[in-house]
VOGU-3710 file (C-alpha; in Angstrom, 3 decimals, decimal comma):
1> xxxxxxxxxx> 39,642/85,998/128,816  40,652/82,493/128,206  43,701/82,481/125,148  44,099/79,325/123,392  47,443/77,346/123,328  48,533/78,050/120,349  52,084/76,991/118,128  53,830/80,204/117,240  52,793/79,457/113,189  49,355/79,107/114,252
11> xxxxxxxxxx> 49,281/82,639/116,503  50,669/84,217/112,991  48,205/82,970/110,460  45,411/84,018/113,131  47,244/87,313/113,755  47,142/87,442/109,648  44,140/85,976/108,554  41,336/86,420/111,307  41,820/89,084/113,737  39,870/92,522/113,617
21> xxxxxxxxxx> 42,452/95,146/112,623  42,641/98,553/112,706  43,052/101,293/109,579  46,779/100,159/109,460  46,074/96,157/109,532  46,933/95,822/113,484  45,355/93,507/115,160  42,756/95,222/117,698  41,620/91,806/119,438  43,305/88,461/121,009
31> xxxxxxxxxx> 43,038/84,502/119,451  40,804/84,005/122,533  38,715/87,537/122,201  38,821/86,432/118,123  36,939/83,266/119,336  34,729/84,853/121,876  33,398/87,456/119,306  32,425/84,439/116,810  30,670/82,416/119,802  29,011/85,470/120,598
41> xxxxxxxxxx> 27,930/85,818/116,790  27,061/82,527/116,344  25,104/82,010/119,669  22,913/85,271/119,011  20,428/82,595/116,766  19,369/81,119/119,836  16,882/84,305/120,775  15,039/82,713/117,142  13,684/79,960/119,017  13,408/81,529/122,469
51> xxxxxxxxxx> 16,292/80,795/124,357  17,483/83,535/125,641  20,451/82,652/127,726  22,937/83,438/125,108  25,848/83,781/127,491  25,526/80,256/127,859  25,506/79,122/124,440  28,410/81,566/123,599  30,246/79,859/126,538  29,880/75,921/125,162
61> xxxxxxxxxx> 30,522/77,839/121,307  33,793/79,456/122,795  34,763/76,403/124,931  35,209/73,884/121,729  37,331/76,801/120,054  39,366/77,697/122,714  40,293/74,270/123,648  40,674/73,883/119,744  38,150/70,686/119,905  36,132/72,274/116,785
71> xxxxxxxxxx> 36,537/75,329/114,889  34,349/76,128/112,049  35,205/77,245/108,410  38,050/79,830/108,368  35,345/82,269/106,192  33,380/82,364/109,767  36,707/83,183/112,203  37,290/86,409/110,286  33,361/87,478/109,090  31,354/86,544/112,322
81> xxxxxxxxxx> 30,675/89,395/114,267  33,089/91,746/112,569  31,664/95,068/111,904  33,947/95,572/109,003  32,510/92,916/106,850  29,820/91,487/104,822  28,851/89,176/107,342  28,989/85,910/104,685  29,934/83,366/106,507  29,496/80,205/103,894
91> xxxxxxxxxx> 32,888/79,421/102,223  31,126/77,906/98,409  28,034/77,848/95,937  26,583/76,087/93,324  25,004/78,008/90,700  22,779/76,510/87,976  23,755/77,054/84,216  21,084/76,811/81,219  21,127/76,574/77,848  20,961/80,468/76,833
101> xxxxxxxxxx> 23,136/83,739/76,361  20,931/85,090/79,129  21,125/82,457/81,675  24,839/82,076/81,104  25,780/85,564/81,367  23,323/85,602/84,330  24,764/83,311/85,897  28,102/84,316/85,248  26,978/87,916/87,341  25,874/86,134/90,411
111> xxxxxxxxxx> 29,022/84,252/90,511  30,974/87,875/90,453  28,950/88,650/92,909  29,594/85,753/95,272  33,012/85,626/94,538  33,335/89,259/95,738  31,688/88,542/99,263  34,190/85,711/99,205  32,806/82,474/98,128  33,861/79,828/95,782
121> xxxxxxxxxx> 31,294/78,478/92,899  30,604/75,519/91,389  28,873/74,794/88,335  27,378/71,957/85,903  28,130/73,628/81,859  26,205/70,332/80,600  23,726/71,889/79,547  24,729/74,226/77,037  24,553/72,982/73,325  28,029/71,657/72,045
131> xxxxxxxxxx> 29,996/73,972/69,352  28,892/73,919/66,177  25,724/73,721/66,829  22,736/75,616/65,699  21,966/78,589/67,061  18,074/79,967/66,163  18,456/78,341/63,354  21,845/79,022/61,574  24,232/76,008/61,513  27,898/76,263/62,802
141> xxxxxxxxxx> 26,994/79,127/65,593  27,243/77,701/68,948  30,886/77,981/71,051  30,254/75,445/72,816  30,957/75,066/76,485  34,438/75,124/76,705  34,744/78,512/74,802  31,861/80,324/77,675  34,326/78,176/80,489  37,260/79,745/79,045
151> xxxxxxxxxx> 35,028/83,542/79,281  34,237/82,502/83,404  37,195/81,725/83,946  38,549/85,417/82,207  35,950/87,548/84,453  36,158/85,499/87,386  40,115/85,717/87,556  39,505/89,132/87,820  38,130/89,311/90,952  40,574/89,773/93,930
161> xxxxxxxxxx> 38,871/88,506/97,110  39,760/91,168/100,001  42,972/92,074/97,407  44,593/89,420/98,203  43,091/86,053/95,856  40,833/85,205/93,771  38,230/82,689/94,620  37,592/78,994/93,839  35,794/77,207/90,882  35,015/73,874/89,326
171> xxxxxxxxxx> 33,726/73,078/86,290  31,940/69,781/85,026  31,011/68,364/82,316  29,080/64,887/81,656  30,165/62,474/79,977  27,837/61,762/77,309  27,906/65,484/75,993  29,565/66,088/72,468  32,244/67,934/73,904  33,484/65,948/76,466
181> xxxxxxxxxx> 36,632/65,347/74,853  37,424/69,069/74,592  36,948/69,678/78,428  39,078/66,566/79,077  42,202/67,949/77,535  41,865/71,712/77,814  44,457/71,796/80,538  46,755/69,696/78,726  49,297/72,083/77,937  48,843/73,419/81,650
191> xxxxxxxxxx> 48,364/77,398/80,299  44,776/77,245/80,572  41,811/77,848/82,664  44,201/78,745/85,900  40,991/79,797/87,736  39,304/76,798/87,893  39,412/72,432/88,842  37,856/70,213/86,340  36,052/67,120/86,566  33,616/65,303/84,291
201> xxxxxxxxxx> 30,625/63,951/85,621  30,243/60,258/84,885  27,553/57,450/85,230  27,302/53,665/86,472  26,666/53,164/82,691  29,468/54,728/81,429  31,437/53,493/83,555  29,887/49,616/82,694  30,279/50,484/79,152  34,230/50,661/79,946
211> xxxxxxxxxx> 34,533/47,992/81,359  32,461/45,811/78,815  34,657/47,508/75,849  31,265/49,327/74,856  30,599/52,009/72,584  29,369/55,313/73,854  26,738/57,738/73,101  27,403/61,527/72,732  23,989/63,854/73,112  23,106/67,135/71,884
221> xxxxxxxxxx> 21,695/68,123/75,202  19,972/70,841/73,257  17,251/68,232/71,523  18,525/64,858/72,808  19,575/63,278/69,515  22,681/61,533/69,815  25,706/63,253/67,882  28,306/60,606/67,361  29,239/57,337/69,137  32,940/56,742/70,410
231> xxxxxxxxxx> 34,168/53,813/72,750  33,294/54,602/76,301  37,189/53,496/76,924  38,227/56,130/74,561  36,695/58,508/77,105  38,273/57,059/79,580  41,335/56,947/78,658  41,500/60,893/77,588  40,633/60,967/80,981  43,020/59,555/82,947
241> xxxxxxxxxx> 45,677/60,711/80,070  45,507/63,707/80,637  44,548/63,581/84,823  48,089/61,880/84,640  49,434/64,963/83,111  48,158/67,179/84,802  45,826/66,200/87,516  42,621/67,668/85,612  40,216/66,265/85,254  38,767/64,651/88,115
251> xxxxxxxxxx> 35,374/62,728/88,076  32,139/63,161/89,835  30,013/59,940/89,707  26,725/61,648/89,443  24,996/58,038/90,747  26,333/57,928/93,779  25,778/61,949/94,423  22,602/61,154/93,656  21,983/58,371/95,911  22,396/60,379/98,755
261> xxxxxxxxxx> 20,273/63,629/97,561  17,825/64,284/100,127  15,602/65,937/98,224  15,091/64,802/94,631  11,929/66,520/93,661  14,177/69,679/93,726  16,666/68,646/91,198  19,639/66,144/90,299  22,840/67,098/92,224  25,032/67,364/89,378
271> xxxxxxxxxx> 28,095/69,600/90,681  30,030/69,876/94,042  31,657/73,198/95,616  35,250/73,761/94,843  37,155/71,221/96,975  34,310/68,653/95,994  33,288/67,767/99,444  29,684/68,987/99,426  27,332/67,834/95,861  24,885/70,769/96,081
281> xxxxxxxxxx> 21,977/71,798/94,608  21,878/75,015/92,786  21,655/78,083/94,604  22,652/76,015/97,706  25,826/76,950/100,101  28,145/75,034/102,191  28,067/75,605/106,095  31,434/74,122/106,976  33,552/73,125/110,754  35,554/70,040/111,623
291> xxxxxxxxxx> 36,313/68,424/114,939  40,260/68,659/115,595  40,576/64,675/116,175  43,807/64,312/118,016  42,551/66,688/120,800  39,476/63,762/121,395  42,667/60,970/122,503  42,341/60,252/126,470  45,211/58,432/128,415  44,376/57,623/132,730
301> xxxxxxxxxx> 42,502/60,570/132,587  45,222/62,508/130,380  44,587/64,061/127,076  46,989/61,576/124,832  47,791/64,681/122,247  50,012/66,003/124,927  52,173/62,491/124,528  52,638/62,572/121,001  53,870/59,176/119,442  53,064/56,882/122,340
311> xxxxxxxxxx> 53,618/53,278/121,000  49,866/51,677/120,167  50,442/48,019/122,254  52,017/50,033/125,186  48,604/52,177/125,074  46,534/49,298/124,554  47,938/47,702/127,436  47,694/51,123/129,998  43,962/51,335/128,442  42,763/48,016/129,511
321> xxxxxxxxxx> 44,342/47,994/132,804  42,160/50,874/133,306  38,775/49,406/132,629  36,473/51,733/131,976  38,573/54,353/131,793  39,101/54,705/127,722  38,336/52,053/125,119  41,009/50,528/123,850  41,065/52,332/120,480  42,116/55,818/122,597
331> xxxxxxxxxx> 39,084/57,757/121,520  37,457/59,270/124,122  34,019/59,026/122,619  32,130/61,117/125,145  34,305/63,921/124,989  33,622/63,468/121,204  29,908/63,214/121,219  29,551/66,265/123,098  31,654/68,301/120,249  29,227/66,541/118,198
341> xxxxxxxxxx> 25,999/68,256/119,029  28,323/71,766/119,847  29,058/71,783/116,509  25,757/70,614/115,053  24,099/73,175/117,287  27,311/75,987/115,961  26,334/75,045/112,408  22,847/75,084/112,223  22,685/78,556/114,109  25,508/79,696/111,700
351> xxxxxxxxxx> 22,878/79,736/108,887  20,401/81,731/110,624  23,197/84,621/111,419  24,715/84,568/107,954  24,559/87,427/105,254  24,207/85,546/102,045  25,002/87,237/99,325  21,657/86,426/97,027  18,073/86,201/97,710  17,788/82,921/96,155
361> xxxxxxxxxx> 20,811/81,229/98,081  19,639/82,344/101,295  15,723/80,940/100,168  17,088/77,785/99,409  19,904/77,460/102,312  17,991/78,947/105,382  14,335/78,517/104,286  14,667/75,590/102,236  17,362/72,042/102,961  19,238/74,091/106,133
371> xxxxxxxxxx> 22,071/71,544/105,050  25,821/71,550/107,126  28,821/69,904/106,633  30,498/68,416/109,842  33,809/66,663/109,444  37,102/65,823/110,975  40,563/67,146/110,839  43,968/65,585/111,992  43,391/61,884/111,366  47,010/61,786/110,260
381> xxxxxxxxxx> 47,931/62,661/113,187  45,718/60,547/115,100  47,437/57,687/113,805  51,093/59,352/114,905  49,592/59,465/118,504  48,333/55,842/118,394  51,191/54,529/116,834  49,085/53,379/113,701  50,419/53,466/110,062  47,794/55,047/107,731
391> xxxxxxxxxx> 48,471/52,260/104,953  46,948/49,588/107,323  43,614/47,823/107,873  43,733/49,283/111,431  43,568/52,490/110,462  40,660/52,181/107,593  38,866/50,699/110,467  39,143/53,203/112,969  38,345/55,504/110,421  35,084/53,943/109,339
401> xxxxxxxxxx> 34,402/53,647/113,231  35,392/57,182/114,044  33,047/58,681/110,753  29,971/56,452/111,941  29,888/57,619/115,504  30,020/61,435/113,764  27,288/60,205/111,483  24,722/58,695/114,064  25,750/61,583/116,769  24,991/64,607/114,343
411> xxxxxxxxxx> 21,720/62,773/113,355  20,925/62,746/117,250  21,898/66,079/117,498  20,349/67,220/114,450  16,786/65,679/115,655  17,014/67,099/119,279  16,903/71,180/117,418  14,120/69,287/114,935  12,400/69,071/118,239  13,306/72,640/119,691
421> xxxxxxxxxx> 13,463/74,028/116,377  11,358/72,318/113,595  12,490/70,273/110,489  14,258/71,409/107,831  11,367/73,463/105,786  11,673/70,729/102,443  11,291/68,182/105,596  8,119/67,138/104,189  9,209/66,890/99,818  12,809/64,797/101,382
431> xxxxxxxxxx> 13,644/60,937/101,678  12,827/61,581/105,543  9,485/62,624/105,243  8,466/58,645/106,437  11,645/58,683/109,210  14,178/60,528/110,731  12,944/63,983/111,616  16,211/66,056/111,141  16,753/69,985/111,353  19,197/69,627/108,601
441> xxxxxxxxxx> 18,928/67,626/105,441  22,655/66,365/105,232  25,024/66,606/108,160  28,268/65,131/107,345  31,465/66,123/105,517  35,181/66,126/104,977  37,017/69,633/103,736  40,340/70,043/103,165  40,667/72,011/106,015  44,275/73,944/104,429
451> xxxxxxxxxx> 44,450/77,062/106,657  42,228/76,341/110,064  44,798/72,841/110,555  47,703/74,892/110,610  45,820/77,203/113,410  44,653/73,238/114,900  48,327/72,282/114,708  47,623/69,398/113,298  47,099/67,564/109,618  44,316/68,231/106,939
461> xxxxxxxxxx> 41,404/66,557/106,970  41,564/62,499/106,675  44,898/63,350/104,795  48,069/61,876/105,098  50,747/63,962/106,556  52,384/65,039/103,179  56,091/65,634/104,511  57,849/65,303/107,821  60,058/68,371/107,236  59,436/70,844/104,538
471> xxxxxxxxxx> 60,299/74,825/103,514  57,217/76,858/104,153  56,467/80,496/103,086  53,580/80,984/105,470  51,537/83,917/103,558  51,602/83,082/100,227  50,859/86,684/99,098  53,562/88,236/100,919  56,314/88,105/98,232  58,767/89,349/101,526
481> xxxxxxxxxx> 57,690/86,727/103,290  61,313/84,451/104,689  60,812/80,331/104,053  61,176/78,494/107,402  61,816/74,582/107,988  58,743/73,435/109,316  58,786/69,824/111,052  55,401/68,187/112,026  55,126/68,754/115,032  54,177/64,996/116,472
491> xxxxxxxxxx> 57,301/63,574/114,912  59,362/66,758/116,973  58,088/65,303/119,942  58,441/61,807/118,836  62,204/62,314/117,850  63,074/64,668/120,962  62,712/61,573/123,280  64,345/59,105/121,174  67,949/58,530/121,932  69,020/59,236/117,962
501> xxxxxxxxxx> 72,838/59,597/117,482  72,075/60,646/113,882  69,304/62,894/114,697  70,658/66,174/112,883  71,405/64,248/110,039  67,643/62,573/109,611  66,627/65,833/109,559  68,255/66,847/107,259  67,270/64,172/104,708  64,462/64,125/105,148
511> xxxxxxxxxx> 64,301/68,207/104,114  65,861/67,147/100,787  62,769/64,943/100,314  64,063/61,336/101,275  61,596/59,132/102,765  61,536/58,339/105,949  61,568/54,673/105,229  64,193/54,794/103,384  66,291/56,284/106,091  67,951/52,761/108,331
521> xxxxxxxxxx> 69,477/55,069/111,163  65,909/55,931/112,359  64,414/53,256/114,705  61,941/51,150/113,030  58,828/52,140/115,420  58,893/55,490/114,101  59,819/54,388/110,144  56,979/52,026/110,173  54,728/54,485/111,938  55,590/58,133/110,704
531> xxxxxxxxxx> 55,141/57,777/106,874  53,860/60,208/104,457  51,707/60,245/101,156  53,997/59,251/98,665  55,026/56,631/100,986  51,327/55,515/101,107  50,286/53,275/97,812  47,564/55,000/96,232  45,068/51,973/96,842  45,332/52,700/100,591
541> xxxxxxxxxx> 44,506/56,526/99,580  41,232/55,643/97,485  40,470/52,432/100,118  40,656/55,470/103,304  38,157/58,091/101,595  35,959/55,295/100,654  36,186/54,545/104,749  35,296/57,854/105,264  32,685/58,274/102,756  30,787/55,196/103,915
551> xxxxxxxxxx> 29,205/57,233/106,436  29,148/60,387/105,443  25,685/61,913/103,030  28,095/64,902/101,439  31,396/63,629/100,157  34,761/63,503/100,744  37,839/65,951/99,848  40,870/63,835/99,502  43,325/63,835/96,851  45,324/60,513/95,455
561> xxxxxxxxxx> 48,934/61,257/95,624  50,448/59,205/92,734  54,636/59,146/92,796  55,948/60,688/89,693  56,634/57,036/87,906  52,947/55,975/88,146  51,808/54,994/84,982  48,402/56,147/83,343  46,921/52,356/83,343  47,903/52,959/87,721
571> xxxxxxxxxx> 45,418/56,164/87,223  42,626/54,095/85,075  42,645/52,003/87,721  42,293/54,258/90,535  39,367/55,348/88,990  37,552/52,116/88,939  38,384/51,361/92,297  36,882/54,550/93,908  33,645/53,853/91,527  33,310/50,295/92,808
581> xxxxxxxxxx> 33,933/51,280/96,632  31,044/53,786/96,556  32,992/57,385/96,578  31,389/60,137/94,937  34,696/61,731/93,085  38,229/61,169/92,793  41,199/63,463/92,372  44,443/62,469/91,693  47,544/63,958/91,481  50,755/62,494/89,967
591> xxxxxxxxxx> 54,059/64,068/91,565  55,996/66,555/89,600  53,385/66,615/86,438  52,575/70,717/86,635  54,590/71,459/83,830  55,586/74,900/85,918  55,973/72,900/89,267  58,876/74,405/91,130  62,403/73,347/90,622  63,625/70,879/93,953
601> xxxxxxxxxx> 67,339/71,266/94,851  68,980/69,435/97,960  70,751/70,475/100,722  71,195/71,491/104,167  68,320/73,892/104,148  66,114/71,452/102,785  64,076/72,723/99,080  64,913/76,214/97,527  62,215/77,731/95,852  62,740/79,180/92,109
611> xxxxxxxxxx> 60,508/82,065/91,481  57,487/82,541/89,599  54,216/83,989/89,226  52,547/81,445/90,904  52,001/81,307/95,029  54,020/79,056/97,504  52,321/76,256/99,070  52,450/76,677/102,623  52,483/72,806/103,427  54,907/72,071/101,167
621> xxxxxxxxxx> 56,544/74,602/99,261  55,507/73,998/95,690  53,878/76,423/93,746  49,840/76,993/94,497  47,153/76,584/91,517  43,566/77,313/91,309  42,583/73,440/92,056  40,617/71,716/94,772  39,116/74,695/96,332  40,019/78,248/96,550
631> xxxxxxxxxx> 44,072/78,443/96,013  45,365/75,425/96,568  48,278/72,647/95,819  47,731/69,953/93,349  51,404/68,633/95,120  49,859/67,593/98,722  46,345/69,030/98,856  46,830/72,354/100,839  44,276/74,623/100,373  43,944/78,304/100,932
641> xxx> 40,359/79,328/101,178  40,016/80,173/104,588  38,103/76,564/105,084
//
């Protein structure tokens, strides 16, 4: 059996997280028999459309894991082809919410049940008659949506997934409902709603009616008639007010979602899963993997991710001496396009083996839009290795470049099973029916990626690296667990072969949270080269998921790191920007504004941790909250939900 290479950090979280175990939690299988027993899984969905050389297909499956060139979600590592599960291998849901005590406590019982077979849920509450409302005729009756949010988020925080967490939500609410302003500051006082991310849905007119100084209209959804009018910049302002406080809420631009829904006959996409990065429709599920980037770098016939931090002229200029061997951007786009159609292949069969946990999820997943979400992990550190910084016009461009070549790949790959396979079942009631004939009605995505990067050994998602060296508690519910320095592991190499009198000491500062930029005794290639997000102005943050979302039909999880003196007309703006350059939601998070954000203190051993009820961030050491998908950190974007 084939074992994968992996860092000592990574071999733990898989020995902790993934691994078949015995009565007394010891591991009873390998990383590489781990992999083999989800290929195996995975490939048995072949023998649906008569091919019946699974060994084969379990051997390409296994080869992309092994050689960490794809791994799916982390929900499918642990569930696939364990006995001693429930065999649900999506990671998040979208659940539909109407405007009665039946349909909201309905609802609220299929999300229990979803979030005890370990899935996240998202939902749309706009729906639901603002308070004070009537209710079967009495005046003054209705709670409202905040007040049934507030009794979700009660019975879902109840819910330990496997004992150990509880699972992800976001809530949204549109703009132009009565109680917008309500939602918007909920979290203000940051005691609140700990269970779930909020965002309110906006509009292109809403958003033109801020800019033109316009006044609003607020609508009883429950008969249409409009309640009150307020300025739309009054909204907007709450909004990024109290974003700037606290990070909630973020906004969905339900436009642009719905530019891209595939089939509209079925219904508006109006909400996202947790982490944002897939608008769904409701009863729909996410199918999630990413391709590990850095491991798709060639060099004379070398992979480049084993020579971190090579200098981007000096590989530019080995490149084209070698005609034909790489292109000069250091992709090695064939080894890339044939993860491509592995994975597409991996994620379409991963539908057809899954155990959903509802009747009606697996109608509308398997039998209905058979959508997947293929995306990329590592950019970061893609740039490290090519010697690109990620606040450039280089790197948006090799971004955009990179995402399109996913795009137009999966759609090749998606057609070739529409061949073997058939179309997607809504095929003929979707925007394709005159075109493309695809298995799978969207195909492309960005997740956060928290837990399977660390097993990658490499950075989240199209994220920025968030710090060079930082404290780590790796299992966040082990309150035994020791804190380690962690250093990313492309600027150890990078460093080890520099001749750096003051190496110790760089370190060091860097561990107390100084900015590599900032630090003269490190050579400039590497200070120009190795910075981190709050060294990154948040323009280049919205400007690179805009790059990414340009070519992908799901969306985009990114956060907007703001530094702690950003100012709430910086946030406004932000806001705009990512409307005007087509994403479909923004999150932003301003440094140090959790009011119960852990305490930093300098020194030798770099940040010390003051206790409290709230989880460790793995990536960075502050504390963990229920935001941006499963557990995660509102500090760098880390998040815990086996994705």
């Amino acid at each position: 059996m084939v074992e994968p290479k992996l860092c000592p950090t990574a071999l733990n979280i898989v020995k902790k997280r993934y691994l078949v175990t015995d009565l007394y939690g010891r591991p009873m299988e390998t990383p590489g028999q781990m992999f083999w027993r989800v290929a195996k899984a995975i490939s048995k969905a072949d023998v649906l459309y008569d091919n019946l050389n699974l060994k084969k297909v379990a051997q390409e499956f296994f080869s992309v894991m092994v050689n960490l060139l794809f791994l799916p979600a982390g929900r499918a590592l642990f569930e696939a082809g364990n006995k001693g599960t429930t065999g649900q291998l999506s990671s998040c849901f979208v659940l539909p919410i109407e405007d009665s005590i039946s349909s909201i406590f309905q609802t609220l019982g299929e999300a229990a049940v979803i979030q005890k077979n370990n899935g996240g849920t998202g939902f749309n509450f706009s729906k639901i008659r603002p308070r004070g409302d009537k209710v079967k005729g009495v005046p003054h009756a209705a709670s409202g949506p905040v007040d049934f949010l507030t009794a979700y988020n009660s019975a879902l925080g109840a819910i330990l997934q496997g004992a150990k967490r509880r699972g992800a939500n976001i809530a949204i609410l549109n703009c132009d409902h009565p109680d917008i302003l309500e939602l918007i500051k909920v979290k203000d006082d940051g005691t609140l709603l700990a269970n779930f991310n909020l965002s309110v849905g906006v509009t292109n007119k809403f958003m033109e009616a801020v800019e033109k100084g316009q006044r609003w209209e607020l609508v009883n959804p429950r008969n249409g008639e409009v309640v009150k009018t307020v300025f739309a910049k009054e909204v907007f302002g709450e909004m990024a007010a109290s974003a700037w406080k606290t990070g909630d809420p973020g906004i969905i631009f339900l436009d642009r979602l719905e530019k891209d829904n595939p089939t509209p006959s079925l219904g508006r996409l109006e909400a996202t899963n947790p982490c944002g990065e897939l608008p769904l429709l409701p009863y729909e599920s996410c199918n999630l993997g990413s391709i590990i980037l850095p491991n798709h770098l060639r060099l004379d016939g070398q992979d480049l991710h084993t020579i971190p931090g090579i200098e981007r002229r000096k590989f530019r200029e080995l490149a084209l001496a070698k005609r034909g061997c790489v292109s000069p951007d250091g992709v090695d786009w064939k080894k890339l396009k044939k993860t491509i159609w592995t994975a597409v292949h991996f994620l379409d069969n991963m539908i057809d083996v899954n155990c959903f946990p509802l009747e009606k999820i697996e109608k509308m997943v398997k039998e209905g839009n058979r959508k997947i979400g293929l995306g990329v992990m590592g950019f970061a550190h893609l740039l490290f290795n090519l010697g690109i910084p990620y606040d450039s016009q280089e790197a948006l461009e090799l971004l955009g470049k990179i995402m399109k070549f996913v795009k137009e790949e999966a759609e090749k790959a998606s057609m070739d099973l529409a061949k073997k396979r058939g179309i997607f079942p809504n095929f003929d009631i979707s925007i394709y029916k005159e075109g493309k004939k695809l298995r799978n009605a969207t195909l492309v995505s960005v997740a956060p990626t928290g837990t399977i990067s660390m097993v990658a050994n490499t950075s989240s998602g199209i994220e920025p690296v968030f710090a060079l060296v930082s404290q780590r508690r790796l299992f966040y519910e082990d309150k035994n667990a020791k804190e380690t320095t962690f250093i990313d592991p492309v600027f150890e190499e990078k460093i080890k072969k520099l001749k750096i009198k003051e190496k110790s000491k760089i370190l060091i500062r860097l561990a107390e949270g100084e900015s590599l930029k900032k630090i003269k005794e490190a050579p400039k290639e590497i200070r120009e080269v190795f910075v981190t997000a709050h060294d990154i102005p948040w323009e280049y943050h919205v400007r690179m998921q805009a790059a990414a979302q340009k070519f992908a039909d799901n969306s985009i999880s990114k956060t907007i790191n703001f530094p702690v003196n950003a100012t709430v007309s910086e946030i406004k703006e932000s806001f705009i920007l990512a409307w005007k350059l087509g994403c479909k939601g923004i999150t932003i998070y301003r440094d140090k504004s959790k009011k119960d954000q852990v305490l930093l203190r300098g020194g030798q051993n770099g940040r010390k941790i003051e206790e409290d009820e709230r989880e460790i961030c793995p990536e960075c050491g502050e504390r963990m909250d229920f935001k941006e998908g499963c557990i995660s950190c509102s500090n760098c974007s880390y998040s815990y939900c086996k994705a």
